[in-house]
FIRO-529614 format. One line per field, with one value per residue (C-alpha): residue number from 1; residue in one letter; chain; z, y, x. Coordinates in pm, whole numbers, plus 50000, padded with zeros to 5 digits. Layout:
BEGIN
n: [NUM ...]
res: [A ...]
chain: [A ...]
c3: [Z ...]
c2: [Y ...]
c1: [X ...]
END
This chain:
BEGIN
n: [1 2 3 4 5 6 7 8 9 10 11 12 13 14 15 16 17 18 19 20 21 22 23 24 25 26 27 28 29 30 31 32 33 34 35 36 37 38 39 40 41 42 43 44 45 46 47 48 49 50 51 52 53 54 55 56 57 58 59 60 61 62 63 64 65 66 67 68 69 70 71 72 73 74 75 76 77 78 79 80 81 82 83 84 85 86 87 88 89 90 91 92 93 94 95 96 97 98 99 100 101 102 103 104 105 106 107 108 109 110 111 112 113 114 115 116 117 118 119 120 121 122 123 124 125 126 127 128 129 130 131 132 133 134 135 136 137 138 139 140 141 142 143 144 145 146 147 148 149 150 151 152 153 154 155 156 157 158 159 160 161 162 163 164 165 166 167 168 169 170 171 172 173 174 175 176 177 178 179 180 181 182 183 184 185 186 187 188 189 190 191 192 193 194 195 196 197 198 199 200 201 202 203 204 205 206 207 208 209 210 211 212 213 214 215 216 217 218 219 220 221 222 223 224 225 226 227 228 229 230 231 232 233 234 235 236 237 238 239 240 241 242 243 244 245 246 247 248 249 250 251 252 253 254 255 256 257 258 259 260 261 262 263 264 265 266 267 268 269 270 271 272 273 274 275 276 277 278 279 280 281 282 283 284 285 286 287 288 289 290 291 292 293 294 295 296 297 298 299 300 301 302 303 304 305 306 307 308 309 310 311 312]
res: [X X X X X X X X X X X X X X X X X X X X X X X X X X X X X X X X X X X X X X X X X X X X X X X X X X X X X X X X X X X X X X X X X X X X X X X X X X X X X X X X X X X X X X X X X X X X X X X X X X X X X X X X X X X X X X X X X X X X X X X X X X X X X X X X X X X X X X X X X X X X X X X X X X X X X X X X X X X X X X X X X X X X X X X X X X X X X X X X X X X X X X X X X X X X X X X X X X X X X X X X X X X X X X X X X X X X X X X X X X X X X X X X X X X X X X X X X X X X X X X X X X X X X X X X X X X X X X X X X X X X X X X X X X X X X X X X X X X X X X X X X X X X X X X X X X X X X X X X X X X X X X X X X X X X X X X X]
chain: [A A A A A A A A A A A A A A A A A A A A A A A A A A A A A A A A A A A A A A A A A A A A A A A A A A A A A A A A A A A A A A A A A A A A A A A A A A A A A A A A A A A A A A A A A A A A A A A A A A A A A A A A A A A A A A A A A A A A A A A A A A A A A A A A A A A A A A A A A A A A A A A A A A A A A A A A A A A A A A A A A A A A A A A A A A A A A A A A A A A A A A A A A A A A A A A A A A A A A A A A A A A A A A A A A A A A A A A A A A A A A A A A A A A A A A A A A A A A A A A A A A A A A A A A A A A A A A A A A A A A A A A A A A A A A A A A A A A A A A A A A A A A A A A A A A A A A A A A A A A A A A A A A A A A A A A A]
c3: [49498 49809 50065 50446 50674 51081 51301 50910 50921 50797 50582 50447 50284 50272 50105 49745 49734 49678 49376 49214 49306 49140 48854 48792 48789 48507 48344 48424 48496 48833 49029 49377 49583 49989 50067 50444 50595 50758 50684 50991 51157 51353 51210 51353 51476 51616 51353 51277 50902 50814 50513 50361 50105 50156 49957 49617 49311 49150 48786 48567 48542 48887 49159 49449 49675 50076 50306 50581 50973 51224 51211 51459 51367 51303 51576 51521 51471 51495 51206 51084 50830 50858 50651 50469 50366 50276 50026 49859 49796 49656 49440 49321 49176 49046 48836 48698 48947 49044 49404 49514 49913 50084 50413 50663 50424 50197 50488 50402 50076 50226 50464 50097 49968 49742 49788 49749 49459 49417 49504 49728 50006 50334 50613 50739 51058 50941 50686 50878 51070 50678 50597 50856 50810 50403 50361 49997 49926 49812 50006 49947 50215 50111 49839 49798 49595 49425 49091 49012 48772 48901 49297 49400 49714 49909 50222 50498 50499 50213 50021 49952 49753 49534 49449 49347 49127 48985 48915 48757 48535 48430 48318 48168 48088 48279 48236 48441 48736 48721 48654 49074 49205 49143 49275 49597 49655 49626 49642 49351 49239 49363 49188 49373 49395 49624 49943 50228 50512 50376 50419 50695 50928 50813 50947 51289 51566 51654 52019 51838 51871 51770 51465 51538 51596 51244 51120 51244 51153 50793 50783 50932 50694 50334 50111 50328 50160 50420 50431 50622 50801 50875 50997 51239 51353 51509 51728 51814 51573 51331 50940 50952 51272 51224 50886 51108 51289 51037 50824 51142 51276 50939 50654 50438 50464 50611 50273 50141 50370 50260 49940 50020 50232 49957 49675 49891 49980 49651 49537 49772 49651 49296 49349 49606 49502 49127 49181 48851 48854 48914 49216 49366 49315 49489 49792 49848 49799 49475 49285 48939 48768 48546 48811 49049 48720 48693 49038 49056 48765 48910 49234 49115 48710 48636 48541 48766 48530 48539 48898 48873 49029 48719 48767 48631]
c2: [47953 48081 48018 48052 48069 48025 48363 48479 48869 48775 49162 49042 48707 48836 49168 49011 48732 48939 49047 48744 48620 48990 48891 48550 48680 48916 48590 48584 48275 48262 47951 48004 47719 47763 47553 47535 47289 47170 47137 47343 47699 47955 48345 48657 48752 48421 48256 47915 47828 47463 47285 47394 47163 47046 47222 47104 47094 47415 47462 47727 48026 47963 48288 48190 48462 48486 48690 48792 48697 48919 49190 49143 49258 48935 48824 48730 48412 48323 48149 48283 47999 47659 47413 47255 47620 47754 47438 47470 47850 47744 47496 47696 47951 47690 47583 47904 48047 48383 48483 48767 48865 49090 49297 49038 48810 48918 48747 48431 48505 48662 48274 48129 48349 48456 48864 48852 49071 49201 49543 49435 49615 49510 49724 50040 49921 49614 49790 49820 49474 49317 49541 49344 49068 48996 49246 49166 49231 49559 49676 49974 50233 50453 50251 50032 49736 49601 49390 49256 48963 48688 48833 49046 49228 49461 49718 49663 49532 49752 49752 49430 49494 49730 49485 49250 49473 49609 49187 49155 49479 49270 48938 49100 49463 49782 49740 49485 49572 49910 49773 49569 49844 50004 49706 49680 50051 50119 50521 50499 50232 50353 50321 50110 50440 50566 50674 50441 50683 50891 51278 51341 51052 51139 51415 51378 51225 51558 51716 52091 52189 52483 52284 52000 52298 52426 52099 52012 52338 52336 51937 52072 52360 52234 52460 52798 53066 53037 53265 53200 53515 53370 53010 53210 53423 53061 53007 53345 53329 53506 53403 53376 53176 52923 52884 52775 52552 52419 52329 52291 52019 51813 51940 52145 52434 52524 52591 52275 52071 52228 52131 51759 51744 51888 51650 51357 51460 51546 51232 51045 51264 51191 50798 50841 51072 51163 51524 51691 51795 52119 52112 51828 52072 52377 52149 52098 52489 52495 52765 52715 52366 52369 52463 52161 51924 52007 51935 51623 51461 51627 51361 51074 51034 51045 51329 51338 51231 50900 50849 50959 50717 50560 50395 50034]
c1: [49782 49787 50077 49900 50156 50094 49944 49856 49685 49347 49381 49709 49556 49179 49250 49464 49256 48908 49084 49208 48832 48704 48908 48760 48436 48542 48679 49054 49172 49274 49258 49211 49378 49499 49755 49986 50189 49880 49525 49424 49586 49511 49492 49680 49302 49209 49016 49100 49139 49065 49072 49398 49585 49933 50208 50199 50432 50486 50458 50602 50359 50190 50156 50230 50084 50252 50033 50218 50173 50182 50402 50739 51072 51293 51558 51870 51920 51498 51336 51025 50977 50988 51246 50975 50801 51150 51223 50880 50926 51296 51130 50858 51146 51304 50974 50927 50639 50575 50604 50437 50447 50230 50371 50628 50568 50834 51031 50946 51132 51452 51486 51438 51720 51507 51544 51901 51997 51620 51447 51176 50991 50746 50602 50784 50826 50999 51245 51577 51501 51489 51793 51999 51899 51889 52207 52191 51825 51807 51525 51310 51086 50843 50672 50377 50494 50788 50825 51158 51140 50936 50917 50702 50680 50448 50431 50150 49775 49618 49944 49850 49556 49738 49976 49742 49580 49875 49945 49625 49697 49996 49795 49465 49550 49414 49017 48959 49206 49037 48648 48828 48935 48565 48396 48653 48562 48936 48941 49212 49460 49781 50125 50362 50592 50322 50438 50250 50134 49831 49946 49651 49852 50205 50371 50188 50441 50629 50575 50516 50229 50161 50187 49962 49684 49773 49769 49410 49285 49435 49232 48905 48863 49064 48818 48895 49143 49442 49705 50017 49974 49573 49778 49994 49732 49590 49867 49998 50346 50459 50455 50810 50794 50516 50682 50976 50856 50705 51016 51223 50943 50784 51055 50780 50594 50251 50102 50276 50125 49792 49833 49906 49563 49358 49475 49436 49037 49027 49149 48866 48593 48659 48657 48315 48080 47957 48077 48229 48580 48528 48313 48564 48872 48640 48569 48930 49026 49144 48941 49145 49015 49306 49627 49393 49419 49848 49874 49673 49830 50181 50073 49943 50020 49717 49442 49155 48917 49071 48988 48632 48379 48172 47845 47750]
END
């Protein structure tokens, strides 16, 4: 069941639930039911929801899934649930449900007490508010999604979608979550160890730049054989200099950073298009199929073959 909460993100709650619909289709048995502390609510966006069911009893083996509401850092001493939502999430532990909470929703969980003691995780930008305010929820940055035990957490918007997947790959094995994830047009299921700023946005809110113009050249032209000598050459440095600033400004190199951008277009091409292996891992610059194939799997755990886009 579905827990909509007031000022809900309609990507948070729209996003998961394709999935567990994808699923049923498939023949998992997933029962979709939306259910609020009143039959009617407005969205994050605006749209009004009607026709939600009042909070129910709970029965072991349920999934109760939280989409989150817009994101705001918590106050101090502000609620951001209600009693009556924060007693039904307590009771549905009790039962014996599963909780799973996509992006601030997880902080419907840490009111219920329910994160203390647990890895969990939410947006980035609502980390160190959740750290304050659930000291003893251990929670995590830099990931996508969290299981521990019966809670389940995940970071922002398409985070959410992962985890859901990764849920389904639980119940029904990895065929069907990965038969979703084609249907979704999800370029590739991501571990919840994945990092959750793709490497073409990360990396991108310094004031250098000298190496923001490396940065969008290196993007624009991913199959060209760069040098670092050909990189500083662009900005009028030195090797040794842009290589510098480039460790002094983002923490890696300039051919590092390369190497990030290639694997992730190559990781889009592969779940997109019907291009072999080889040709993907040319496109991207990487002239060796089998050094592109260690550093792919390196990456993502998985060979690139196993991301390929396959038709119906």
């Amino acid at each position: 069941m579905v827990l909509v909460l007031p000022d809900v993100n309609l990507l948070d709650l729209s996003g998961p639930v394709q999935v567990f619909d994808a699923a049923t289709h498939l023949g998992a048995d997933y029962r979709l039911r939306y259910v609020a502390e009143s039959g009617e609510l407005a969205s994050a966006q605006g749209l009004r929801l009607a026709g939600l069911q009042p909070l129910p009893e709970v029965e072991r083996g349920d999934l109760v899934l939280i989409p989150g509401p817009r994101l705001r850092p918590p106050g101090p001493g502000e609620p951001l649930a209600s009693d009556e939502v924060i007693a039904w999430l307590r009771a549905a532990h009790r039962a014996g449900a599963r909780l799973a909470a996509v992006c601030s929703g997880a902080a419907a969980l840490g009111e219920a007490g329910l994160l203390d003691g647990r890895r969990c995780t939410t947006h980035w930008s609502l980390v160190e508010a959740m750290r304050q305010r659930y000291p003893a929820a251990r929670v995590q940055d830099a990931v996508l999604y969290v299981h521990d035990g019966p809670v389940s957490t995940s970071a922002g918007i398409s985070a959410g979608i992962d985890l859901a997947l990764s849920l389904v790959e639980r119940d029904h094995g990895p065929e069907p979550a990965a038969a979703i994830a084609r249907e979704l047009v999800v370029y590739l299921r991501r571990s919840g160890s994945g990092r959750q700023i793709s490497p073409f946005l990360e990396h991108r809110s310094h004031l250098n730049a000298a190496v923001h113009r490396v940065q969008d050249h290196l993007a624009q032209h991913l199959d060209a054989r760069h040098t670092l000598a050909s990189l500083a050459a662009q900005v009028n440095l030195s090797p040794r200099g842009l290589s510098r600033a480039f460790t002094e400004t983002i923490g890696i190199t300039p051919l590092e950073y390369r190497q990030r951008l290639r694997l992730e277009r190559a990781a889009t091409l592969l779940a997109e298009t019907d291009l072999p292996v080889e040709a993907v891992a040319a496109r991207c610059g990487f002239h060796d199929g089998r050094h592109f194939r260690r550093l792919f799997k390196a990456r993502y755990g998985m060979p690139p073959s196993a991301t390929r886009r396959r038709s119906n």
